[in-house]
mmCIF file of the C-alpha atoms, coordinates in Angstrom:
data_MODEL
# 
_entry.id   MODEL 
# 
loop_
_atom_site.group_PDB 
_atom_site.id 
_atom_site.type_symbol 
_atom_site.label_atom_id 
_atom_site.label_alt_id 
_atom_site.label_comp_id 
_atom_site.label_asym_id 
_atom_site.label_entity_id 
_atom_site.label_seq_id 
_atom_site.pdbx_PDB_ins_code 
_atom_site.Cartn_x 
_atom_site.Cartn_y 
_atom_site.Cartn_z 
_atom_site.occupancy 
_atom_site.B_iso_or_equiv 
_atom_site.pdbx_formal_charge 
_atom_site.auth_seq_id 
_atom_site.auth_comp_id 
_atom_site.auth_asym_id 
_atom_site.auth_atom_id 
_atom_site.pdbx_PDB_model_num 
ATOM 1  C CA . UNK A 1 1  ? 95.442  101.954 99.752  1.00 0.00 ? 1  UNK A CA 1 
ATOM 2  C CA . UNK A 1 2  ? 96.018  104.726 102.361 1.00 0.00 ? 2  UNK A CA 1 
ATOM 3  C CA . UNK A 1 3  ? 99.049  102.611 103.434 1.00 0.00 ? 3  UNK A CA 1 
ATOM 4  C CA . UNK A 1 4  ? 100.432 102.797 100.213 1.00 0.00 ? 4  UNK A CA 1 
ATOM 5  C CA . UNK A 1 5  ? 100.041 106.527 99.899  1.00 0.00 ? 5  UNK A CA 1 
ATOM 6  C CA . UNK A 1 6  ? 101.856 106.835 103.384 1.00 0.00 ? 6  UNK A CA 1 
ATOM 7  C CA . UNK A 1 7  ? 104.955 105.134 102.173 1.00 0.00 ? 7  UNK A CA 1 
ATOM 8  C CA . UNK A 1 8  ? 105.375 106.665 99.036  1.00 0.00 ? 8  UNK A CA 1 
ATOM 9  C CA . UNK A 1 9  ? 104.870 109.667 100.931 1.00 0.00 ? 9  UNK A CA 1 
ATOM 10 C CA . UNK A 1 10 ? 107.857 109.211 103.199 1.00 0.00 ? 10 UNK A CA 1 
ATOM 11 C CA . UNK A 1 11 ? 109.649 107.503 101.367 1.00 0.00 ? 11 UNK A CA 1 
ATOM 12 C CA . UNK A 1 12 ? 113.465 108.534 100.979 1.00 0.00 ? 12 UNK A CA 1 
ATOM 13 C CA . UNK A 1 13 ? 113.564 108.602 97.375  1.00 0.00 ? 13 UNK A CA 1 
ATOM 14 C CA . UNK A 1 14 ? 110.082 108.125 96.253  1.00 0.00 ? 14 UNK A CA 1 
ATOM 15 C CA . UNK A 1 15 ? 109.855 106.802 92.420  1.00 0.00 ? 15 UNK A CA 1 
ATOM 16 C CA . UNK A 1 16 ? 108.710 109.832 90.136  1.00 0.00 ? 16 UNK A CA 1 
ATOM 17 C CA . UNK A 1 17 ? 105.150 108.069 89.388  1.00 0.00 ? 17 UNK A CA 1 
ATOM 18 C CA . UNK A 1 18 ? 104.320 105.318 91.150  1.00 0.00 ? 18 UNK A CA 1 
ATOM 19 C CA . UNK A 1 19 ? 101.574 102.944 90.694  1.00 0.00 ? 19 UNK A CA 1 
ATOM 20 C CA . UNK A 1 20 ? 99.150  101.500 93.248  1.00 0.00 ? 20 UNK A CA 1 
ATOM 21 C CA . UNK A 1 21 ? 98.055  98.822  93.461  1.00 0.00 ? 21 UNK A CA 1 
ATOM 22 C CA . UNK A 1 22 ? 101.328 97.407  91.485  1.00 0.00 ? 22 UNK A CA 1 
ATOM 23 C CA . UNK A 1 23 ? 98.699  94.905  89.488  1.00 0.00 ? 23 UNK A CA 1 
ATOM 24 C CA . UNK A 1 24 ? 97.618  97.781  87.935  1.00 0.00 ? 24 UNK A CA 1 
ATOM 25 C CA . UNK A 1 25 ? 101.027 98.712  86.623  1.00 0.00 ? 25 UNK A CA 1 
ATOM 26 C CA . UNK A 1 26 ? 100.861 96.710  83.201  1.00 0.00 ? 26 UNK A CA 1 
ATOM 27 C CA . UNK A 1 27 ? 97.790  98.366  82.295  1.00 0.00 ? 27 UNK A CA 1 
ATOM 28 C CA . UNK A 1 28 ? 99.007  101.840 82.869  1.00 0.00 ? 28 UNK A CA 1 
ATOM 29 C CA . UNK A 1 29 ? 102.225 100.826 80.994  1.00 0.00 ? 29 UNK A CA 1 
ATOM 30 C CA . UNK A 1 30 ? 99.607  99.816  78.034  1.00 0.00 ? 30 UNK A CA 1 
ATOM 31 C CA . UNK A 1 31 ? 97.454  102.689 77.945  1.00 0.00 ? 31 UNK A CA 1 
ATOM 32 C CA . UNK A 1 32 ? 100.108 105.058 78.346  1.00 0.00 ? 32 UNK A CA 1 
ATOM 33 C CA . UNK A 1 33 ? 101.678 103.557 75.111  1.00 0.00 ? 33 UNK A CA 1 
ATOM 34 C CA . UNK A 1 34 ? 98.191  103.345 73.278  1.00 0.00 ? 34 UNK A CA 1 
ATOM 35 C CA . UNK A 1 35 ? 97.717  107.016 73.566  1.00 0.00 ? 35 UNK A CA 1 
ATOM 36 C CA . UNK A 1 36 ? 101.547 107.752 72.409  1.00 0.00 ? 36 UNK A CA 1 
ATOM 37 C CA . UNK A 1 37 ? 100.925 105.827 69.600  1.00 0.00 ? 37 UNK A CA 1 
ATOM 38 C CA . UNK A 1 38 ? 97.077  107.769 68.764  1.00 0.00 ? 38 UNK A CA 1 
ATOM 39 C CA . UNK A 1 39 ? 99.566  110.686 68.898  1.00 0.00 ? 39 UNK A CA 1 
ATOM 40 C CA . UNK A 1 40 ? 102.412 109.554 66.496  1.00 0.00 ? 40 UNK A CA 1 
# 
């Protein structure tokens, strides 16, 4: 996990939000549109 914060850290042009590890991605994507949709 440190590894990963290392690259996005020097990266060139680091994504705006990035997700680690990228299995977790899909469920970020889901909650993320569960709460917009508690919202609407």
């Amino acid at each position: 996990m440190i590894e990963a914060i290392i690259e996005v850290i020097e990266a060139e042009h680091p994504p705006y939000r990035t997700v680690r590890p990228a299995v977790a991605e899909e469920m970020v994507r889901r909650e993320q549109a569960e709460a917009w949709d508690r919202m609407a």
